[in-house]
N, C-alpha and C positions, 0 to 999 in steps of 0.2 A: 504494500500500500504506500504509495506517496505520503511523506505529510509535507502538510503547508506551514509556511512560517506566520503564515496569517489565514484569515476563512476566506477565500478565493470564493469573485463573484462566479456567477454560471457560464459566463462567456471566457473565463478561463479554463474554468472545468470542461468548455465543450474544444477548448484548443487540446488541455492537456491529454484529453481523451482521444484527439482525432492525431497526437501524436505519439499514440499507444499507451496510455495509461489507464485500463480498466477498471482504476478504481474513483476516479475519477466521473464517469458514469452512475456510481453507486451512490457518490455523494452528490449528483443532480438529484437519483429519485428519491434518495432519504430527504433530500429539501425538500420535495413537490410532493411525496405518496400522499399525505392527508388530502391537500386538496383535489387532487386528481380521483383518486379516492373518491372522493362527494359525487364527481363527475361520473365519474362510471355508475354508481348507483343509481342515478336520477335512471338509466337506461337498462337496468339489471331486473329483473325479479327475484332475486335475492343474493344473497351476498359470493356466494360462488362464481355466479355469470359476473357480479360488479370486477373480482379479480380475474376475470377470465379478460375482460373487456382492459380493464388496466394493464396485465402483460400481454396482451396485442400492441397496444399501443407503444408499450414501452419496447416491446420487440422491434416495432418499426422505427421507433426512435433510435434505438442501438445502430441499427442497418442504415437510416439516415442521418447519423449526426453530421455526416464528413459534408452533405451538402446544405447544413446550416447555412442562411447568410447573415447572420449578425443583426441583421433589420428590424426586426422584433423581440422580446424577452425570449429566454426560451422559456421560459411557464407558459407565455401564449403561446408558442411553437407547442409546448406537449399537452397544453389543455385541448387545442386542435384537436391533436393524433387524438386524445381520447373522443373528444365529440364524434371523428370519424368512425373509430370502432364502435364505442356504441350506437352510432344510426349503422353501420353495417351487419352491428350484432341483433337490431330491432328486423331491421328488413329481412336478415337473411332465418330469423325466428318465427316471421310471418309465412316464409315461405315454407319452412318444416311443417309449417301447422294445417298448411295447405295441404300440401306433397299427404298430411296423415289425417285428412278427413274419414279417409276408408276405414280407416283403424278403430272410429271412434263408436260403431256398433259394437265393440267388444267391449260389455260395462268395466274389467279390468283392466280396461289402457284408458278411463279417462279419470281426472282427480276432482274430487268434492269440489263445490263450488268454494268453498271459504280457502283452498289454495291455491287455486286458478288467479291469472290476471286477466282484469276489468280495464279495460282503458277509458268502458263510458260511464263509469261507478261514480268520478267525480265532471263528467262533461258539463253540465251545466254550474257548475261552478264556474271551470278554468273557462266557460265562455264570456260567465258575467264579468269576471278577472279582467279578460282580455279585449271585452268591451270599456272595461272603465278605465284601463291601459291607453287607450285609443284617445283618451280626450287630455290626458299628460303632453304637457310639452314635449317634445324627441328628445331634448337631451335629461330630462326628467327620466322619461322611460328605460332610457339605453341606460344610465345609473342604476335604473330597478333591473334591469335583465342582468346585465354584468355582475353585479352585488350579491343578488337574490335569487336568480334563477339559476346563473353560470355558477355561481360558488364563489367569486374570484373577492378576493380581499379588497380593499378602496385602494391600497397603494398599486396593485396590479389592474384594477380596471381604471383608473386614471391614467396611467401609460397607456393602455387601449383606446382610449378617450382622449389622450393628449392635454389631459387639464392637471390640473395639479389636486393633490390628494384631499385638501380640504374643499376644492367644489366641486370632486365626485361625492366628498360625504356631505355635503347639503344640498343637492341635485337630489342625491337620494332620500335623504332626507324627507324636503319636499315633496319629493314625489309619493312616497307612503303616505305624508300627512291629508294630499290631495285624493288619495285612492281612500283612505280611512273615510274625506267627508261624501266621496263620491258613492262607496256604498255600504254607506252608515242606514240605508233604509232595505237594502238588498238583503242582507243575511240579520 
């Protein structure tokens, strides 16, 4: 293992790595597993698939660092890679489900409704959500998605946003306070 004479940010760690230092790698995902982590979940039906979707990701990460370009953090470089696996692990779960309609006459291949996933369990919720979303300012909203929906801390979605970290956190702010009066008569 390397050690550092000081904590080296990620754009060292992803040099040190792409000039053979594996351990280097290690100490990218030990920074990022929690949040990435959240990530994967939002996409998982339980916690098995959330790591299964998280070393995909982190697989492809391993296999792409070398063509990093510096441009953006890598937390947003790997919160990507995870969004993509998990919509590839969503899609490509829809389709086993398809592919095993036949299957589903045999009462012991299908599971109780209470550990099945429901997508439209809570639809009219996330529609009233995403109506009263709609009437947010843009940068209001993109504060609540980044924050609240992505996982991504205020100092990390402020660099995605290009503002600085105290007016992602009153953007956001606002915007909850806006969505609280919006529907305060809804639920």
């Amino acid at each position: 293992m390397s050690s550092y004479s000081h904590k080296p940010d990620d754009f060292e760690l992803v040099r040190a790595y792409n000039s053979g230092d594996r351990e280097a790698f290690k100490l990218i995902v030990k920074r990022h597993n929690q949040r990435l982590m959240a990530v994967a979940r939002r996409y998982a039906r339980n916690e098995h698939d959330a790591k299964d979707i998280l070393q995909e990701a982190l697989f492809k990460a391993s296999r792409h660092l070398h063509n990093f370009r510096f441009e953006a953090a890598v937390s947003t470089w790997l919160h990507r890679l995870v969004l993509n696996s998990g919509h590839d692990y969503v899609t490509n779960s829809q389709r086993r489900e398809l592919s095993n309609l036949d299957d589903t006459d045999d009462p012991s291949r299908t599971l109780p409704a209470a550990l099945t996933y429901d997508p439209f369990r809570h639809l009219d919720t996330t529609l009233t959500l995403f109506a009263a979303m709609k009437q947010l300012r843009p940068d209001q909203c993109y504060a609540l998605l980044l924050v609240d929906l992505y996982g991504l801390d205020i100092a990390s979605a402020a660099r995605i946003a290009k503002v600085r970290p105290g007016t992602m956190k009153s953007r956001r702010g606002r915007a909850r306070a806006h969505l609280r009066e919006i529907l305060e008569g809804s639920w």
